[in-house]
N, C-alpha and C positions, 0 to 999 in steps of 0.2 A: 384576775380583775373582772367584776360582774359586769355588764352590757349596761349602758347608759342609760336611764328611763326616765324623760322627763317628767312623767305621770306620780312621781315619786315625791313630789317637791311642789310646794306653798308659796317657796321663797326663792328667786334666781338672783342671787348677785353677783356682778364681776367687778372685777378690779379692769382698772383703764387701760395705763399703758403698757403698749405690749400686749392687750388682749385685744380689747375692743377696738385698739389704732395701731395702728405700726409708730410708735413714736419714742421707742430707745435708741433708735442712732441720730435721732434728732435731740433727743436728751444728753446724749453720749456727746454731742457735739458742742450744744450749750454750758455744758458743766466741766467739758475740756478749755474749752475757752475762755470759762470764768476763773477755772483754777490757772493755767497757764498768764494771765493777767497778773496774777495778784505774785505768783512764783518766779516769774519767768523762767522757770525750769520743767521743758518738755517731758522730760522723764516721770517726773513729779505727778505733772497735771494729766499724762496719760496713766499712769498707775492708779490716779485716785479714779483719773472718769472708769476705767474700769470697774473700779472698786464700788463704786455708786451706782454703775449700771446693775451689777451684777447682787446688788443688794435692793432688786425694784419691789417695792413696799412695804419701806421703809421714805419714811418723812425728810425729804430733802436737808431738814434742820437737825432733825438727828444724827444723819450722817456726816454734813459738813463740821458741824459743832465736834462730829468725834474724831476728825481730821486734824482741824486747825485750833490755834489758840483763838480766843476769843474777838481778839480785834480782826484777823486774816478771815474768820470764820464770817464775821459780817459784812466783809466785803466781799469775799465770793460767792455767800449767796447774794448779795445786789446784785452782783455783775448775773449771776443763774439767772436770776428773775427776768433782768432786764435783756437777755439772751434768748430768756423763751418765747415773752412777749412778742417779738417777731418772729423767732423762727416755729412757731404753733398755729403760728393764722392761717396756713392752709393743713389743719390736719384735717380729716375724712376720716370716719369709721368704717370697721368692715363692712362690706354691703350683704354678707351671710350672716355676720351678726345682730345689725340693722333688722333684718327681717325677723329671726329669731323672735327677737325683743318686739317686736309688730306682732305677734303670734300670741307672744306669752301674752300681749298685753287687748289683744280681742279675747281672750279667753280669761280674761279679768283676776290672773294670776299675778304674783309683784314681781316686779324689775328693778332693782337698785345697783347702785354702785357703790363699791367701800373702796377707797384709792389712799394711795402714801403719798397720792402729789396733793397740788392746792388744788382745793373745792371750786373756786370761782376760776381757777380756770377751764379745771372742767366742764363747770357751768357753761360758759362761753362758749364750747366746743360742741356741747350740744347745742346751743341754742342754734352756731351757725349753721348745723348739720338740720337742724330743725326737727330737735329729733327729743329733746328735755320732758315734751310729755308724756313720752311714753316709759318712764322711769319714776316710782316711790320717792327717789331721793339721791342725794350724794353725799355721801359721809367719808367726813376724810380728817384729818391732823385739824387739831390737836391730840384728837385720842385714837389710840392707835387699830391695827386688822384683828388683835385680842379680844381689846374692850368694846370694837364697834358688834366682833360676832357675841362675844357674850351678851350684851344688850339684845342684840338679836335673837337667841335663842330662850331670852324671859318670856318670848308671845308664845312659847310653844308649838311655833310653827315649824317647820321642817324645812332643811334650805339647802342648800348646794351653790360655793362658789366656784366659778370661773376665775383661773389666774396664771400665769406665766414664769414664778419665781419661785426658788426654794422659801423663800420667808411667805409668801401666801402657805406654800402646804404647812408650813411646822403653826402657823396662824391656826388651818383650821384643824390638824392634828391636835392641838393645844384647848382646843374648845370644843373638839364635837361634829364642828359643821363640814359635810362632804366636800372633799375638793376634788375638779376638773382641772387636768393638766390643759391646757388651750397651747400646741408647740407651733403654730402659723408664725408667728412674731415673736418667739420664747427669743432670749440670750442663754438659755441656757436648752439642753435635750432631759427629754425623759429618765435620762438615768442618774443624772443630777434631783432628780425631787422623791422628796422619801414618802415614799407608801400614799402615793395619788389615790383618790377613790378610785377615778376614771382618769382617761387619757385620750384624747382625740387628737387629733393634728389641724382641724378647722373647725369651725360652727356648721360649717355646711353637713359634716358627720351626723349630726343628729336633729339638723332640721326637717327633715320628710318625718320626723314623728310626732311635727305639728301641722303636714298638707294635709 
């Protein structure tokens, strides 16, 4: 595996949770809860939040929809939604990544995000972190971490994402674009993701190659 260069790259984008926040066992929590609700079979609801954790970027509605029948599938995502809405109002970003992204963004390089959760919440997440301008964008569901890097790689720019899950790498193994293992927050280790560009264990790894 070749040494991480951020001098390589046009384009930085990561994926949210799990990279940029610690927020899958807060996730793990809300979509135990939601499915346990609707089942009330413990077994059930912790196999699936498993199974939802461990599938992070992928679209909450994808996954629930591929679980349950149609009618259960719309009430566990309510009950999701209305789960995270409070349990997300204190999330915080890394404060190593934060900086990073302050870095990339004096140096007038892009910073975005491409996420499998909702856009407006993540909206919100920055905004309370106060931190949304220093980011391109957020691109997230309806279209998925394929079509958003294909899109992305029509400017011809060069890019490297940041992400935490096997479906980030086979995302950017599928399209081209380098991926960063980020394991600070992963659910899963290193030897679960197939053929990383790179692999760090924090942000902090490679930020002295923007002091």
């Amino acid at each position: 595996m070749r040494p991480f260069e951020l001098a390589n790259y046009d384009v930085f984008a990561f994926d949210f949770d799990g990279t940029l926040a610690d927020t899958n066992a807060t996730k793990y929590r809300a979509v135990y809860c939601a499915a346990l609700s609707v089942t009330e079979d413990e077994s059930v609801a912790s196999r699936f939040a498993k199974k939802f954790i461990f599938q992070s970027g992928i679209s909450r509605e994808a996954k629930i929809t591929a679980e349950f029948d149609e009618a259960v599938a719309k009430q566990v995502l309510a009950k999701y939604n209305s789960n995270l809405e409070v349990m997300l109002s204190e999330v915080v970003l890394d404060d190593d990544a934060l900086r990073l992204i302050e870095k990339i963004s004096e140096r007038e390089m892009t910073a975005l995000i491409v996420t499998g959760g909702d856009v407006k919440e993540v909206e919100q997440i920055l905004e309370r972190n106060q931190c949304a301008d220093l980011f391109h964008g957020v691109f997230g569901p309806p279209l998925n971490k394929v079509q958003h890097f294909r899109n992305l790689l029509k400017s011809g720019l060069t890019a490297v994402y940041f992400g935490d899950s096997p479906y980030d790498a086979e995302a950017c193994i599928e399209t081209g674009v380098d991926f960063c293992f980020v394991e600070q927050f992963s659910h899963v280790d290193y030897g679960q993701i197939d053929k990383p560009s790179y692999s760090i264990n924090k942000f902090g790894d490679i930020l002295c190659q923007l002091l």
